[in-house]
N, C-alpha and C positions, 0 to 999 in steps of 0.2 A: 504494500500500500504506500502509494507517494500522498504526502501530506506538505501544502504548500500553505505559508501563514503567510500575509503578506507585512502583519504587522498587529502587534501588540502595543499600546498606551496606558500608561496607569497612571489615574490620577487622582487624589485626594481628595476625599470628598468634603464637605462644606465644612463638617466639625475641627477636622483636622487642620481646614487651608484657614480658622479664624487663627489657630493658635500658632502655625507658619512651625510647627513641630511635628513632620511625617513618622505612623508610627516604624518600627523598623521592620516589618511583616507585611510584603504585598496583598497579602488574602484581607487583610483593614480598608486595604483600597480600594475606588471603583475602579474598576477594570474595563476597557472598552478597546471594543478588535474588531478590527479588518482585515477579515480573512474570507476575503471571497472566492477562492477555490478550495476552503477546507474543507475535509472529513468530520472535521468535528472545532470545537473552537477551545484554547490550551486553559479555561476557567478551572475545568478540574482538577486539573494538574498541578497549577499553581497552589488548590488550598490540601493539597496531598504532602503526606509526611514535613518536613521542614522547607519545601520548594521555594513558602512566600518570603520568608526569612532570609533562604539564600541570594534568591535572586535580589533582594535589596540591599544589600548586604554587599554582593560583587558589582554593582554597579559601574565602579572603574575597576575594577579589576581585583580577585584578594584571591590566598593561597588556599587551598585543601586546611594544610595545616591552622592558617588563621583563621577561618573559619569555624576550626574543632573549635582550638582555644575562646572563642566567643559561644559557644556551648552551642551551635550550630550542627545535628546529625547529617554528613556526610558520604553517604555511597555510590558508589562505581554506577549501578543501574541508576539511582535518580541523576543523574550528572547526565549521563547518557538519556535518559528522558527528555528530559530538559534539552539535551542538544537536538535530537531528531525532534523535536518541535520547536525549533528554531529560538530557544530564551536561552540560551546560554550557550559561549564560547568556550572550551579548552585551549589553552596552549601550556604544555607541560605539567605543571602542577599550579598553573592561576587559570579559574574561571571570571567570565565577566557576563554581564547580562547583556543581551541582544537586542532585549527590545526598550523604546522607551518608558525611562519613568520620569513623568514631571510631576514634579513636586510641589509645594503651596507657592514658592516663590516664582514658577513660571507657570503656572494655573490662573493666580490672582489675576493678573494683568487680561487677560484672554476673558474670563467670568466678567469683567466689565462695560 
């Protein structure tokens, strides 16, 4: 099965964009995707085992390891999830997240 996402956005919703303090878990976030040839769209996935945490978390980029240490669970298949549905990058031992995330500070402007 090919699964094409053309694109993921997440953005904070009103409670959070007063207090300009994103929580650190995408699954708190609205979520909202453009995925017009998908199979399915990646909401699931995201609030599955620690995904929403990770991916906000690698945002620019953070290590396997740095990730433990912030008590973030870490495994080979969610990593790989995560990559075949296009939110996250590998390269060596740093992941980053793929799709965007805007936050209170680039939401607010746009919500006006």
């Amino acid at each position: 099965m090919r699964l094409v996402a053309v694109g993921l956005a997440s953005a904070v919703g009103q409670l959070h964009a007063q207090s300009l303090a994103p929580p650190e878990d995408l699954t708190q976030w609205d979520l909202h995707c453009f995925c017009i040839n998908a199979v399915r769209t990646p909401h699931r996935i995201i609030k599955m085992d620690d995904n929403g945490r990770l991916l906000f978390l690698a945002r620019e980029g953070i290590s396997i390891a740095a990730l433990r240490q912030r008590g973030t669970r870490v495994t080979d298949s969610q990593i790989n999830l995560l990559e075949t549905f296009n939110m996250l990058r590998r390269e060596g031992d740093v992941v980053t997240t793929a799709i965007p995330v805007l936050g209170p500070a680039q939401m607010a402007p746009l919500r006006k």
